[in-house]
Backbone as a chain_set.jsonl record, in Angstrom:
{"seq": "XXXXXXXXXXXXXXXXXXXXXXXXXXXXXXXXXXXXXXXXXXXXXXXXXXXXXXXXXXXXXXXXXXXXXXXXXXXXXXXXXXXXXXXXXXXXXXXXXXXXXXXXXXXXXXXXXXXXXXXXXXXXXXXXXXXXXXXXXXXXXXXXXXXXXXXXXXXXXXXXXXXXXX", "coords": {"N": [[218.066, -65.651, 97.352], [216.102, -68.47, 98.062], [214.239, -69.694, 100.461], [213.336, -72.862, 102.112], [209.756, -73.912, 102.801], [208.626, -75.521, 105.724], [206.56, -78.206, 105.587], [204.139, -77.998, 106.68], [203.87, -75.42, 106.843], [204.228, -74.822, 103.906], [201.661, -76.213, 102.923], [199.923, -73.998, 103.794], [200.307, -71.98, 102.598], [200.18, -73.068, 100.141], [197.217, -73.148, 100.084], [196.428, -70.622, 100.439], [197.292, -69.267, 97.826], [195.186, -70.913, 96.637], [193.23, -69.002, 96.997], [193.845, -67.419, 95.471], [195.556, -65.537, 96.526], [198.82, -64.369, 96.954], [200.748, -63.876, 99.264], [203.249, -63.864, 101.601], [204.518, -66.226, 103.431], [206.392, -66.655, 106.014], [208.479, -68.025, 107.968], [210.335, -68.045, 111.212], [212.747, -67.687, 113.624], [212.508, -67.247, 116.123], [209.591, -67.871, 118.605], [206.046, -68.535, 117.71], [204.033, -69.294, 119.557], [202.425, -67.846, 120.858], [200.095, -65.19, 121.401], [201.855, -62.67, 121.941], [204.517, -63.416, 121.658], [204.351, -63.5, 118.765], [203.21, -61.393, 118.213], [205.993, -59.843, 118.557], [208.347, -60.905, 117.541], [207.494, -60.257, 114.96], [207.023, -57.914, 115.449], [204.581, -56.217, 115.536], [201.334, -54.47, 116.888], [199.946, -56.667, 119.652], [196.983, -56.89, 119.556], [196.609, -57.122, 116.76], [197.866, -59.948, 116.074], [196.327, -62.398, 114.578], [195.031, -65.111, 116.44], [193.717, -67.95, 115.469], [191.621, -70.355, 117.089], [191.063, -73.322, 118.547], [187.538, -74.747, 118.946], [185.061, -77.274, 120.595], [181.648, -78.168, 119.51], [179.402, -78.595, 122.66], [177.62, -80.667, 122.346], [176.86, -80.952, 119.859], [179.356, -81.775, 118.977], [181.085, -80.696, 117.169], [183.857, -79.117, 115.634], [184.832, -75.992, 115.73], [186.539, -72.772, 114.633], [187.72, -70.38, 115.843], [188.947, -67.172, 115.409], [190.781, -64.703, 116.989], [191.586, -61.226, 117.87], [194.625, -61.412, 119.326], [194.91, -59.578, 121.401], [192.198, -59.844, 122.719], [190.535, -62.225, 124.792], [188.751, -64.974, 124.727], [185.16, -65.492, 125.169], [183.834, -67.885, 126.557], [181.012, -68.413, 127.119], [179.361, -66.62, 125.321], [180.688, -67.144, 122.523], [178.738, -69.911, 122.45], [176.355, -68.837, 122.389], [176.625, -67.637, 119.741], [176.6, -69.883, 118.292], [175.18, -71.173, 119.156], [174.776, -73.704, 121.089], [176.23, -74.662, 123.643], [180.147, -74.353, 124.084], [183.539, -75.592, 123.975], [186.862, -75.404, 124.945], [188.768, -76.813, 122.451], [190.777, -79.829, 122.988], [194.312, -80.813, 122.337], [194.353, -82.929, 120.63], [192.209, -83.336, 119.125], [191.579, -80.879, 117.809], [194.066, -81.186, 116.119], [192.585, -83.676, 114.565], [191.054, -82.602, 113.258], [192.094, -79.897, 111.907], [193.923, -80.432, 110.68], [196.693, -78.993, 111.923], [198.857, -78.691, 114.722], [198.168, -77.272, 117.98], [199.109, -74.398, 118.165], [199.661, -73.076, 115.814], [197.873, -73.344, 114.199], [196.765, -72.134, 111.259], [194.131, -69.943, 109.557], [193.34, -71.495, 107.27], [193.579, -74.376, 104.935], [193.282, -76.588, 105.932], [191.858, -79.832, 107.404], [189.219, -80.366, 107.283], [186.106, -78.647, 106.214], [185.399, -75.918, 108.39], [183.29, -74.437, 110.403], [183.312, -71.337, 111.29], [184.46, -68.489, 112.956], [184.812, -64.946, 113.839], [186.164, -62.662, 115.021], [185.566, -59.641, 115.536], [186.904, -57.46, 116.661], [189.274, -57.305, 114.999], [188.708, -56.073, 112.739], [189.377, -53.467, 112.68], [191.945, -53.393, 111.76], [194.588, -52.581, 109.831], [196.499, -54.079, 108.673], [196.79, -57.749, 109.196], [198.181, -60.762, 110.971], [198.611, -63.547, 111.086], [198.958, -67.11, 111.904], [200.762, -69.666, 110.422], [200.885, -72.471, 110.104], [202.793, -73.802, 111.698], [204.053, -73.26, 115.089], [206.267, -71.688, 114.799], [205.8, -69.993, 112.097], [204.582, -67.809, 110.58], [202.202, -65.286, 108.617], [201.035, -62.027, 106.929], [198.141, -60.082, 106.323], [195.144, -58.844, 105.289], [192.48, -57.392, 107.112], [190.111, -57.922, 105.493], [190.635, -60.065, 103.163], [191.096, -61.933, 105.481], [188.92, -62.472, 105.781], [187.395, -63.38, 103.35], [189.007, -65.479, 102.188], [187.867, -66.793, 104.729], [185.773, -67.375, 105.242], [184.143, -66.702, 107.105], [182.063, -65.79, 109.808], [181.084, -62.43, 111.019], [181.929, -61.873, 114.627], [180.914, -60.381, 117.877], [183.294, -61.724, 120.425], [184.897, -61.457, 122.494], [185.203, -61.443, 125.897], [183.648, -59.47, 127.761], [185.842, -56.772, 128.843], [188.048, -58.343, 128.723], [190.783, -58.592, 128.489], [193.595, -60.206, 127.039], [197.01, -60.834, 127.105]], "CA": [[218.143, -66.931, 98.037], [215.266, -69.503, 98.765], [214.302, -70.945, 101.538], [212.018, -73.45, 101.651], [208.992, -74.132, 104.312], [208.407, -76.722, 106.545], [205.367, -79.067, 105.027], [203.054, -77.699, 107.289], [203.612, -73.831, 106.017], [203.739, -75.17, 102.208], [200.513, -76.101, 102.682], [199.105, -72.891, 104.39], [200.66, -71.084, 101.525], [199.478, -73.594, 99.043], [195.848, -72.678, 100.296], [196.301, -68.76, 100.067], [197.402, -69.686, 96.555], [194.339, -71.295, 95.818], [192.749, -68.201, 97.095], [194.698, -65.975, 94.344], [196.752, -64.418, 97.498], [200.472, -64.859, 96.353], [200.79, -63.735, 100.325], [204.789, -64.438, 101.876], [204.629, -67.297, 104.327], [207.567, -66.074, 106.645], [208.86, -69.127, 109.077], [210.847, -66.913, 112.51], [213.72, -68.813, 114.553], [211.027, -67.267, 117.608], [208.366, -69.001, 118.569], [205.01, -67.367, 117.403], [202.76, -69.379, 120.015], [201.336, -67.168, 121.228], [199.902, -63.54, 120.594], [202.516, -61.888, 122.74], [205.306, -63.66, 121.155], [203.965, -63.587, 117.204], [203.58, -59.858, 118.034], [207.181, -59.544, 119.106], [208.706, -61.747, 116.263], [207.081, -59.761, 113.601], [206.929, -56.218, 115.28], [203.722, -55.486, 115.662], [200.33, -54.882, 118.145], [199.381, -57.752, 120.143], [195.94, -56.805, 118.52], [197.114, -57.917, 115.437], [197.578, -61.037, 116.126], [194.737, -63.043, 114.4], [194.833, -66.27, 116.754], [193.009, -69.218, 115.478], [191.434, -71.352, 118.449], [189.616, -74.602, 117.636], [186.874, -74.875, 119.891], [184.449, -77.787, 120.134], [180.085, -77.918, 120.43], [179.501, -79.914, 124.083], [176.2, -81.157, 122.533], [177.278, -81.64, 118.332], [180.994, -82.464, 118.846], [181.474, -80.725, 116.1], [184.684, -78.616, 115.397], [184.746, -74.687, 115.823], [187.256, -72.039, 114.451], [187.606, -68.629, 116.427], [189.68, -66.451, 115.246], [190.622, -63.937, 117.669], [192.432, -61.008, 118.139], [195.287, -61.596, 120.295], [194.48, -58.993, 122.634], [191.794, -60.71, 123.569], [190.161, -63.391, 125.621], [187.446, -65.644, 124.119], [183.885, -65.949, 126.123], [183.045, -69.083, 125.572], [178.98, -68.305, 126.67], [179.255, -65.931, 123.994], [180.348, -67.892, 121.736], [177.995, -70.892, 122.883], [175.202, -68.38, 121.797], [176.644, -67.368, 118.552], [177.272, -71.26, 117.916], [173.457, -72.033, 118.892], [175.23, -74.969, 121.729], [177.607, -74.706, 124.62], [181.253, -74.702, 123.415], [184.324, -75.976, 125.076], [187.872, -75.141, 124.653], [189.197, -78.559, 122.376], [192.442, -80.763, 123.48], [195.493, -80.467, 121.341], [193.999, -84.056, 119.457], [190.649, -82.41, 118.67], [191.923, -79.615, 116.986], [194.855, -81.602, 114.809], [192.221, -84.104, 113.851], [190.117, -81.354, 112.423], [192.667, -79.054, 111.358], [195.513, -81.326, 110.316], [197.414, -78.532, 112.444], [199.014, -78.716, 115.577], [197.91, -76.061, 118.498], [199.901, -72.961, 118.476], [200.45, -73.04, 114.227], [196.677, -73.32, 113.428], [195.851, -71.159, 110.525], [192.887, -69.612, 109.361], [193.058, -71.702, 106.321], [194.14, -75.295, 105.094], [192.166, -77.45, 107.27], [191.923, -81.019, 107.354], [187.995, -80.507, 106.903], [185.42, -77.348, 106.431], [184.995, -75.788, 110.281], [182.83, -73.44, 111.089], [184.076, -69.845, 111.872], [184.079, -67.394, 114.069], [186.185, -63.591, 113.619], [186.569, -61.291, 115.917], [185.221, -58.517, 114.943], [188.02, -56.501, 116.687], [190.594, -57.583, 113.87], [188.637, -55.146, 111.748], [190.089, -52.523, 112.884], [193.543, -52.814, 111.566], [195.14, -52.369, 108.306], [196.769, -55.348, 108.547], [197.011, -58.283, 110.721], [199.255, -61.537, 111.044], [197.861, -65.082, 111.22], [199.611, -68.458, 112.043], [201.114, -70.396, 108.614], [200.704, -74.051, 110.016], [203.879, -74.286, 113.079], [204.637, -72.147, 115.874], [207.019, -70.671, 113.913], [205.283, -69.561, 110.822], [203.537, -66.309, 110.234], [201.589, -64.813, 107.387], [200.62, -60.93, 106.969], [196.951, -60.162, 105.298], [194.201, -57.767, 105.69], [191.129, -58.057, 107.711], [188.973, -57.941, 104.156], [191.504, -60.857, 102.78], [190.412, -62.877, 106.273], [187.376, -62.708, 105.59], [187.195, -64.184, 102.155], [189.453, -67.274, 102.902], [188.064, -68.147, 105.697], [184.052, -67.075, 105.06], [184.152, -66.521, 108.712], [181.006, -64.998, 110.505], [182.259, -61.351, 112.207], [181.482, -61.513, 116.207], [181.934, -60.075, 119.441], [183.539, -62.927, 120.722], [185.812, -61.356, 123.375], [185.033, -61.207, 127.056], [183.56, -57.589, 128.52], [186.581, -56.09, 129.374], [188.875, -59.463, 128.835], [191.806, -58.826, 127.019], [194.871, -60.638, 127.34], [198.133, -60.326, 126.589]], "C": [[216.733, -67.346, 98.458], [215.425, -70.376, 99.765], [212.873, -71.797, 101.674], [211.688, -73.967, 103.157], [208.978, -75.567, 104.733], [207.042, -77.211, 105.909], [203.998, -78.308, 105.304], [202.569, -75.733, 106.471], [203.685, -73.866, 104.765], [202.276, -75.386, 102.075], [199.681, -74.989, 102.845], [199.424, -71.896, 102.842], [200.084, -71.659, 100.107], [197.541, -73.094, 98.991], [195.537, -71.539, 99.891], [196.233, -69.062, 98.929], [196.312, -70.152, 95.842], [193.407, -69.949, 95.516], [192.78, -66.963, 95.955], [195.153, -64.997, 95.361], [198.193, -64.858, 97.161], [201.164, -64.335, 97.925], [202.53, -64.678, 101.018], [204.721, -65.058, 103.349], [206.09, -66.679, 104.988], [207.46, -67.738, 107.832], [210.472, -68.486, 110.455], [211.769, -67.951, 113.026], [212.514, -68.641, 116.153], [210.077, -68.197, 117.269], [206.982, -67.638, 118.555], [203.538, -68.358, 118.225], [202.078, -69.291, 120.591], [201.429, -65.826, 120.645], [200.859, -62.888, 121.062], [204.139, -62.059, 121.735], [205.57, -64.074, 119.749], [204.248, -62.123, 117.317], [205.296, -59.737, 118.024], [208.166, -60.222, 117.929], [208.612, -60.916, 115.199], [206.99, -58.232, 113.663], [205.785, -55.48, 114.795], [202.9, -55.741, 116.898], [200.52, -56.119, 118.594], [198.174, -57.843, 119.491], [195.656, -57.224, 117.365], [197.514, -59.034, 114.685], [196.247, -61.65, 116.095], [194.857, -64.271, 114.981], [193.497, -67.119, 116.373], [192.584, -70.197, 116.639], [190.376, -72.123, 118.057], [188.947, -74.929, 119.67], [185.87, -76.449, 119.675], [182.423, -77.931, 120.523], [179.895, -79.283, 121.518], [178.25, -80.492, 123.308], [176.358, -82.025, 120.801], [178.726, -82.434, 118.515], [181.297, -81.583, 118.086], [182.45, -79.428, 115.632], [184.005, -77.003, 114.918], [186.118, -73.926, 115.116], [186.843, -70.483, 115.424], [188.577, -67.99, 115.807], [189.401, -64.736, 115.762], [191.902, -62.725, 117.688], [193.607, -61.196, 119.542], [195.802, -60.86, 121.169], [193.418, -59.56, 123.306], [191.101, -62.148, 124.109], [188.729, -64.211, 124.816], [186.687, -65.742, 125.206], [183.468, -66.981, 125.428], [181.4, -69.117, 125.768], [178.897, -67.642, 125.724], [179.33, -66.56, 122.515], [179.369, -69.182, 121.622], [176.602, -69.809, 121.779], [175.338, -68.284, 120.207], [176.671, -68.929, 117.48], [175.403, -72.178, 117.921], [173.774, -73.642, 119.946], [176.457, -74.13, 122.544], [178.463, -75.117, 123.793], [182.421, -74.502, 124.609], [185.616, -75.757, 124.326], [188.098, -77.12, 123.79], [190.415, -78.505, 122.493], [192.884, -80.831, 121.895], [194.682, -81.899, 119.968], [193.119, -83.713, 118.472], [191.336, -81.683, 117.602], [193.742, -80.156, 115.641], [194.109, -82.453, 113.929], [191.263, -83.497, 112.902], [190.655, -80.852, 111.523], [193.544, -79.244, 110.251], [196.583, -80.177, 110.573], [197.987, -78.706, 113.85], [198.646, -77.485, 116.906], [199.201, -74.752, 118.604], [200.104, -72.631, 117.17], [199.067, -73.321, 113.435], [196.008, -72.334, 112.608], [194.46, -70.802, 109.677], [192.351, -70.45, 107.843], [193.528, -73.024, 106.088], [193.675, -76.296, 105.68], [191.811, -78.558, 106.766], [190.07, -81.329, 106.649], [187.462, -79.06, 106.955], [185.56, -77.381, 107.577], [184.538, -74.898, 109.7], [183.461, -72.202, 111.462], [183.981, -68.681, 111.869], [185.104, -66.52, 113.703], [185.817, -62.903, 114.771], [186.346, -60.231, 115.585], [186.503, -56.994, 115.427], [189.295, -56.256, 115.701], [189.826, -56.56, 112.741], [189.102, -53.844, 111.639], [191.472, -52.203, 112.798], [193.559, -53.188, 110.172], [195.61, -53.959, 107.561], [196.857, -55.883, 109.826], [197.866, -59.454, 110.491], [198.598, -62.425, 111.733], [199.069, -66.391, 111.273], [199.666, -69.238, 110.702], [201.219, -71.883, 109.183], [201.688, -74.507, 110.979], [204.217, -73.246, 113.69], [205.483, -71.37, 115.664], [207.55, -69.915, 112.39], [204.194, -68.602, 110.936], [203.428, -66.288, 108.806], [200.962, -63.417, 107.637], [199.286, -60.913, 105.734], [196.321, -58.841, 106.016], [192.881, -58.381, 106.27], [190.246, -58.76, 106.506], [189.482, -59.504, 103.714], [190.896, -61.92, 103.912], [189.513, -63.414, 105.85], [186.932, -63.911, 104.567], [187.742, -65.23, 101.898], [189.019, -68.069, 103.772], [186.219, -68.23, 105.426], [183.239, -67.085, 106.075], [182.605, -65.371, 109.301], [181.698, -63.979, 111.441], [181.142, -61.387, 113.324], [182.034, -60.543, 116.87], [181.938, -61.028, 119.815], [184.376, -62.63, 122.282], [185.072, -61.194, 124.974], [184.93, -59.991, 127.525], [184.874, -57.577, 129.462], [187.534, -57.617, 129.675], [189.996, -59.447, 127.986], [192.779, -59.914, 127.899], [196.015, -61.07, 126.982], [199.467, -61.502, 126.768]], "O": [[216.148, -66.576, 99.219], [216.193, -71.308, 100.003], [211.72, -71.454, 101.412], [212.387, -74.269, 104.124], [209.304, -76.548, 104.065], [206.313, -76.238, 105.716], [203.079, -78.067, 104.521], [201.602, -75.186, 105.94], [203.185, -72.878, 104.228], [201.661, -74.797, 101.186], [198.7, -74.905, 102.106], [198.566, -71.237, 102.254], [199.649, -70.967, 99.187], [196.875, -72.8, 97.998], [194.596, -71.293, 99.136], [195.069, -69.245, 98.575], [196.248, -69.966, 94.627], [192.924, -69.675, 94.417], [192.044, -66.007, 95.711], [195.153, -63.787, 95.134], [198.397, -66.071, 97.216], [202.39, -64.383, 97.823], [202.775, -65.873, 100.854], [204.877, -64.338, 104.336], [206.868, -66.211, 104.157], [206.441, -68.269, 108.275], [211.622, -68.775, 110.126], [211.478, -69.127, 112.809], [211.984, -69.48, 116.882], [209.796, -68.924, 116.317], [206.901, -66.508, 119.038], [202.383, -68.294, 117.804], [201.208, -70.063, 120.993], [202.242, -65.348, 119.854], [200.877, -61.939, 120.279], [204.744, -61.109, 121.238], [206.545, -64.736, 119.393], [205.201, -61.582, 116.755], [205.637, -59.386, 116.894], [208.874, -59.302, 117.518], [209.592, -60.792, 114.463], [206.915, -57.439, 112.724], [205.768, -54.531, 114.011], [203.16, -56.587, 117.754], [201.313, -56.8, 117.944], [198.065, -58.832, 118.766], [194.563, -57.65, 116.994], [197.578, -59.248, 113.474], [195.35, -61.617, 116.937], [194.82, -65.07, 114.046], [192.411, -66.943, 116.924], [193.516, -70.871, 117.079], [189.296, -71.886, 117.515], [189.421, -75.141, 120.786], [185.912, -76.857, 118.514], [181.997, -77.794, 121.67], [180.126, -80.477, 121.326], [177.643, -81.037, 124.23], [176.099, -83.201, 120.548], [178.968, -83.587, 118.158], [182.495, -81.5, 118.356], [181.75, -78.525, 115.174], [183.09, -76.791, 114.123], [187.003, -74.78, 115.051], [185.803, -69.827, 115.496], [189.42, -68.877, 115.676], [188.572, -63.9, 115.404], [193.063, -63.108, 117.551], [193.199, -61.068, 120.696], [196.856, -61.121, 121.75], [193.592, -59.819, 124.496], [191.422, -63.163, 123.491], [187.773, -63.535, 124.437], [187.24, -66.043, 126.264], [182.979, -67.122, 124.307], [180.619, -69.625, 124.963], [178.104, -68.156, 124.935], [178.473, -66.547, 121.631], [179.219, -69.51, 120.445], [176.138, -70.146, 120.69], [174.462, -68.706, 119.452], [176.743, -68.974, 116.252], [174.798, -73.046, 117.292], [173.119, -74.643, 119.653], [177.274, -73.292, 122.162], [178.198, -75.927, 122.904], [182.434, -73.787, 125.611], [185.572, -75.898, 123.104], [187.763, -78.201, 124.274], [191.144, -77.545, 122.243], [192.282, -80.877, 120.823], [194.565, -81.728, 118.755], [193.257, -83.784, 117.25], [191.541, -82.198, 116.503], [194.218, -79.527, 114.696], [194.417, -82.432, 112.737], [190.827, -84.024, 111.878], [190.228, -80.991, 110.377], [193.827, -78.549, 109.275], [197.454, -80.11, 109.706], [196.961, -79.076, 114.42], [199.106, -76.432, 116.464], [200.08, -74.676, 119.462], [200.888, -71.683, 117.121], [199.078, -73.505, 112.217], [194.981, -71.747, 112.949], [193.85, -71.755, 109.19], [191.267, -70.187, 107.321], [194.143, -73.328, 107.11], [194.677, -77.012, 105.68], [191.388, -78.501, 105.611], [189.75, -82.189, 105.828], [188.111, -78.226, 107.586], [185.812, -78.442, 108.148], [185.016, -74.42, 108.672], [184.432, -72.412, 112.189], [183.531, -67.915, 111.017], [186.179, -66.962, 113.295], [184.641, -62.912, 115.133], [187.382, -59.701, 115.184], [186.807, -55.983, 114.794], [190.062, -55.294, 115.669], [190.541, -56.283, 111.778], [189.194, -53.219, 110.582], [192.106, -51.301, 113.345], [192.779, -53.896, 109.535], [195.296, -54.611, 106.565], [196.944, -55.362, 110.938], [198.561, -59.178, 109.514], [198.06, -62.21, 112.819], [200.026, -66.354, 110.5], [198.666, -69.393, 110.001], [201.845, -72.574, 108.378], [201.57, -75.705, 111.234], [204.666, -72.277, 113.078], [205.55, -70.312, 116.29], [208.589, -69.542, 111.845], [203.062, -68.791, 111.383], [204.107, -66.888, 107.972], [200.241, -63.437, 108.635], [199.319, -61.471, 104.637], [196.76, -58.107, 106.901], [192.364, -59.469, 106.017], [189.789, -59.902, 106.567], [188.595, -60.323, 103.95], [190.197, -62.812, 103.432], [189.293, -64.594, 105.576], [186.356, -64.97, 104.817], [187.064, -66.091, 101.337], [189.253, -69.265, 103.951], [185.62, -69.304, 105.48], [182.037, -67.35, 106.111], [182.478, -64.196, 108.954], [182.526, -64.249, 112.311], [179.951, -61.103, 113.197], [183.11, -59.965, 116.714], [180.878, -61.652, 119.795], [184.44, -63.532, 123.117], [184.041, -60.537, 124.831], [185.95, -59.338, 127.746], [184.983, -58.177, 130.531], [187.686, -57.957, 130.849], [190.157, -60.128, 126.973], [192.671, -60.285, 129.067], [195.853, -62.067, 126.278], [200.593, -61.226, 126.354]]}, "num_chains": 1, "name": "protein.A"}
């Protein structure tokens, strides 16, 4: 039996696809938006959760990707440095007119325009991890290595000394 995705996770999957990942778009009756409740959905870490967070530069404007694990917390001076400009959390508009996603379903791939992006360097440390497919209730399973090469993401420390959160 087929079931077929919601627009938003056809496209996320259409993207992998371009990638040559044949990768299984999964869409949950839970809600996956957040790390706590993607983990819990899918049955794994919180860690493992690769959250996407569109950030924006206070000085360029100009559209950020983080991708974080969802243990923890983004520093935004940290990132400000790694960014070369202060950076500011962006409003739900920001980040759909960028993304062409909505916040909580923003995946690492698909994107309304190139962004910029940021990894987490803590997501290297797992086998696999589990990324947002385009609506709060769409997941995708990949490997850190696999991140990497879709998204062409710069690896940081991005997280806050001693900031997780759960």
């Amino acid at each position: 039996m087929t079931t077929e995705l919601s627009p938003s996770a056809q496209r996320v999957k259409d993207a992998l696809l371009r990638f040559g990942l044949s990768l299984e778009v999964v869409e949950v009756p839970a809600s996956t938006r957040t790390s706590a409740e993607a983990a819990q959905a899918v049955g794994c870490a919180v860690g493992q959760i690769a959250k996407s967070l569109v950030f924006r530069g206070k000085r360029s404007g100009n559209p950020v990707l983080v991708i974080a694990s969802g243990a923890n917390r983004v520093d935004e001076a940290r990132l400000g440095s790694h960014l070369g400009e202060p950076a500011e959390k962006a409003d739900a508009d920001f980040a759909r007119q960028h993304t062409g996603f909505a916040i909580g379903g923003v995946p690492p791939v698909g994107h309304a325009e190139a962004i910029r992006t940021f990894i987490d360097q803590a997501l290297l440390q797992y086998v696999e991890i589990w990324a947002a497919a385009g609506t709060p209730h769409a997941v995708f399973r990949l490997s850190p290595s696999d991140l990497l090469r879709i998204t062409g993401g710069e690896v940081v420390t991005i997280a806050a000394p001693g900031g997780t959160s759960h």
